[in-house]
N, C-alpha and C positions, 0 to 999 in steps of 0.2 A: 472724408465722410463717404458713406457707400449708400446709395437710394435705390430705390427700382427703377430701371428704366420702363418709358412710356411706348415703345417698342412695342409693335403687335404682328405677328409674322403673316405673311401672305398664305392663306389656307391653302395654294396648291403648291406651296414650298414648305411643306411642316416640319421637317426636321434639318439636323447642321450638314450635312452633305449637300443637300438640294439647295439649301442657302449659299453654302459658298460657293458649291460646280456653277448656279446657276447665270454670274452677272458675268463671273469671268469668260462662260462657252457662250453664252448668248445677248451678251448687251455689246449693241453699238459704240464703237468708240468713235465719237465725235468733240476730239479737241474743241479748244477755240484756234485763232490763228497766234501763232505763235512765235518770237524770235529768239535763236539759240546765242548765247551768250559761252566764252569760255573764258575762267579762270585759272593764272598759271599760278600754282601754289609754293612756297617756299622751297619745299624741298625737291622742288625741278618736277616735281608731275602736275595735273591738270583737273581742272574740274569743269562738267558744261552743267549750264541751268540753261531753262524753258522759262522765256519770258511772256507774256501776255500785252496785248498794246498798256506801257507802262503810261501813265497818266500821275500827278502830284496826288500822295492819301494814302492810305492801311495799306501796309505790302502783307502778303499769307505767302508763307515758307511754307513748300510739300515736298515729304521725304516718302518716297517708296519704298518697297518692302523687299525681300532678298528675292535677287535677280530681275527686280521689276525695273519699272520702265513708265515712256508716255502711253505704251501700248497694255498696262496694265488698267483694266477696267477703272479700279476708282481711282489711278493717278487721273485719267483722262476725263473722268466723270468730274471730279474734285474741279478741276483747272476750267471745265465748262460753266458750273455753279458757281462759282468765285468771279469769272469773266462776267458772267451775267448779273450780278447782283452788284458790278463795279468796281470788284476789290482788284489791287494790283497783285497778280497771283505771281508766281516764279517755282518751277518744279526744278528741284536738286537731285542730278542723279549722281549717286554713290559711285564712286570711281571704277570705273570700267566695266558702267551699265548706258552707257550714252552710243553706244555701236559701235565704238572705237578702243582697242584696249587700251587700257592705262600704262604710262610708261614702267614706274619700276618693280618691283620683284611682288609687293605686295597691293594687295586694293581695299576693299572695305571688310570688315564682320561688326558683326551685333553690340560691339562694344567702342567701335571709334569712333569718337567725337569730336575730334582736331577741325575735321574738315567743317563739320556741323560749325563751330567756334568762329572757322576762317571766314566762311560764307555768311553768317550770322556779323560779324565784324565788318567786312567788307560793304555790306547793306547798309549796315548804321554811317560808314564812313562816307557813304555813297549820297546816303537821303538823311542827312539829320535832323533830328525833328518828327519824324514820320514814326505812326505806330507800326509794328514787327508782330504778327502771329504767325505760330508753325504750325502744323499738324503734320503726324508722324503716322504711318502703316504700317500694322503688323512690325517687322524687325526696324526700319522707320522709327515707327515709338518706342522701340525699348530704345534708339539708340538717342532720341529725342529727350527722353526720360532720365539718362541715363547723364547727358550734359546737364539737364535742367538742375538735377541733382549737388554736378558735380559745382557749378556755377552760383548755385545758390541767387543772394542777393544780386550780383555782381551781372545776374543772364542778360541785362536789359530789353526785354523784350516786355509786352502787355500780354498776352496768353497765350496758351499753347492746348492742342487736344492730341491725344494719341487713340486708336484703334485696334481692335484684337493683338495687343503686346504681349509677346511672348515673356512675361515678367522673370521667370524662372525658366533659362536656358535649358539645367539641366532635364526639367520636368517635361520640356515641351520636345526636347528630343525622345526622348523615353516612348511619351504619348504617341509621337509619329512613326512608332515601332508596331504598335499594334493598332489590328482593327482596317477599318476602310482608310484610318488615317495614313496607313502604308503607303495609297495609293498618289498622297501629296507630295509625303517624301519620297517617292520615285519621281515623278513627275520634275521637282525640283534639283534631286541629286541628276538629273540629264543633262537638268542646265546648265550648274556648276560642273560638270565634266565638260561639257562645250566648252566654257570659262577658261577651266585650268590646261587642257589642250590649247589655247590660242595660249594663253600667256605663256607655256613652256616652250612654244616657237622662239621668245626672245628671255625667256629667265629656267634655268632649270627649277623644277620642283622638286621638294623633299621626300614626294614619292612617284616610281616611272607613269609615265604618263597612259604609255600602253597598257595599264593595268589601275587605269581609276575604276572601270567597272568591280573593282575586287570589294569598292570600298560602299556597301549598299546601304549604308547607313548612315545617321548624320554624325553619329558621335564617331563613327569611326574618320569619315572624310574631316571631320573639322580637328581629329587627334592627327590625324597623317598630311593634311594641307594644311586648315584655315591657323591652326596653332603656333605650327612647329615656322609657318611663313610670317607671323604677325608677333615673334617675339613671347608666346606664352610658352610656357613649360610644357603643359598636355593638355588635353579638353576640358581636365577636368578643373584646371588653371582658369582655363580659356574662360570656362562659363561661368564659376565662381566669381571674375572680376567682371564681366561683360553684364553681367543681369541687372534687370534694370531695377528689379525687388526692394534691393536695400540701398537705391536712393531715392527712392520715392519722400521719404519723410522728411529729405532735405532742403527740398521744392520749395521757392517762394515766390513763385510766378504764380496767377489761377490757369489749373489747369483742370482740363477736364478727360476724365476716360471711359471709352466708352467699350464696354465689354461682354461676350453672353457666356454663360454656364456653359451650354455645350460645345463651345470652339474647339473644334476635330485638333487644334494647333496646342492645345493646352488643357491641363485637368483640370478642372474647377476647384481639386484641394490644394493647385499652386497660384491661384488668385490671392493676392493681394485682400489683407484685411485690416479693420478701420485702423488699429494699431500701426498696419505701416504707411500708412498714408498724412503728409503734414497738412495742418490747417486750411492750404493753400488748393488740395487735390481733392476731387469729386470726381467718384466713382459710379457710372450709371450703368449697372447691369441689368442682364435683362435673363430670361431663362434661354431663349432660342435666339440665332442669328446665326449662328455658325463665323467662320473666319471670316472679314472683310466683308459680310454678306448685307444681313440687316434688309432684308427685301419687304415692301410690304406691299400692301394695294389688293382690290375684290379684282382685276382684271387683267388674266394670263398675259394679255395681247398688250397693256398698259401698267407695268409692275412703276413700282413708288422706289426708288433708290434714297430709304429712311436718313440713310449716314449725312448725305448732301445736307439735306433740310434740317438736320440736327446740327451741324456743325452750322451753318451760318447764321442760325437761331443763336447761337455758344457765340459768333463772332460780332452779332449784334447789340448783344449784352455787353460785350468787353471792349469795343471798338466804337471810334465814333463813327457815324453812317458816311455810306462813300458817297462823294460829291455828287454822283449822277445817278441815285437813289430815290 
């Protein structure tokens, strides 16, 4: 089901660029305190999570979004409002986004779930009994989406939320071609060249390293890296199976997504519609917010970070309250 989000933009942030430039250049990142955990995964690599003083009650799984981090604004913000409201928080970073590169040839894209599976697994095996929500950012929730989907009845978890999901890979690369959105996608392919420069120190890549600047686009870098390293055919393989669009309907978790019309990341005619959404998913749009933005509040000097308060409002409904509430 698709409603209107209650979302009201902050009048000196009115459009989707100043929404999203604005928490990422200018908001404090004040974690909570924090202890790092690492995971040795099956196939001889590693996974590290961010734990919060763990306590017995509701664990919230946080996935952040391509190339992000604890120092991504609303991983840090997220893990602060879940600290404080008592929830047992744990942030999951994507393999070889923890500061340390991943051991083998390949790391994370928009479509792998294994790890999402292993860590999700591991939890349950860890704390049974205990309720499990996730929330997922930006490439996060499509990859959150995209398990929930494949998992079906079987996810065992109680809810899940996802955030400016890039639903439709190929749409939102396209989108990041034109416009001010350019300036995301450069921003982000610098990173990913940082990335693949360290990893081809110990793995060659399937294109020279000296010449990742060649690849200025994202269809091009995920046709010439993220693809041809992860086992698909071409990009166009890549995103076809990787989008999270068409498992949305198979969802039997309640989840909630939260989403605006003008997200710089995605066209608003590749959103998701009531048709592809199962019983289980509620879609709250809004007209403005931009990517991971959602700012609100009358006071430049004291903006409202809407996302926090909307998601543990969403975890209060679906979770029993945490013991020191």
């Amino acid at each position: 089901m698709i409603i209107q989000s209650a979302f009201r933009p902050a009048w000196w942030l009115p459009g989707p660029h100043l929404q999203t430039l604005f928490p990422s250049l200018f908001r404090q990142r004040r974690p909570p305190q924090l202890t790092r955990e690492r995971l040795e995964l099956p196939d001889g690599d590693f996974l590290d999570l961010e734990w919060t003083d763990r306590t017995a009650g509701n664990i919230v799984l946080v996935l952040h979004g391509l190339e992000g981090s604890l120092e991504s604004h609303y991983a840090s913000g997220m893990l602060a409002a879940l600290a404080q409201q008592g929830y047992n928080a744990c942030l999951m970073y994507l393999r070889g986004c923890s500061g340390e590169p991943n051991r083998l040839p390949y790391s994370y894209h928009s479509g792998k779930t294994d790890d999402l599976d292993f860590v999700v697994r591991a939890i349950q095996d860890r704390l049974p009994g205990e309720s499990l929500a996730i929330i997922g950012f930006s490439l996060g929730g499509n990859i959150l989406l995209k398990w929930l989907g494949e998992q079906g009845a079987s996810a065992g978890i109680s809810t899940a939320a996802a955030i400016s999901v890039p639903f439709d890979l190929n749409q939102a690369a396209l989108r990041l071609e034109h416009g001010w959105s350019r300036i995301y996608q450069h921003h982000l392919l610098k990173k990913l060249y940082g990335s693949a420069r360290r990893k081809s120190r110990s793995h060659p890549l399937p294109w020279p390293a000296e010449r990742l600047n060649e690849l200025k686009t994202f269809r091009r870098f995920d046709n010439e890296i993220t693809a041809p390293m992860n086992g698909f055919r071409d990009v166009d393989d890549y995103y076809n199976r990787a989008s999270s669009k068409q498992f949305l309907k198979s969802i039997q978790v309640p989840t909630l997504l939260i989403q605006a019309r003008d997200d710089p990341f995605l066209p608003a005619r590749a959103l998701p519609q009531n048709d592809d959404l199962s019983p289980e998913v509620i879609m709250e749009l809004s007209n403005r917010g931009g990517h991971v933005g959602f700012v609100a509040g009358c006071n430049p000097l004291h903006p409202q970070y809407w996302l926090e308060q909307r998601i543990i409002r969403h975890l209060r409904k679906r979770l029993q309250p945490p013991e020191n509430t």
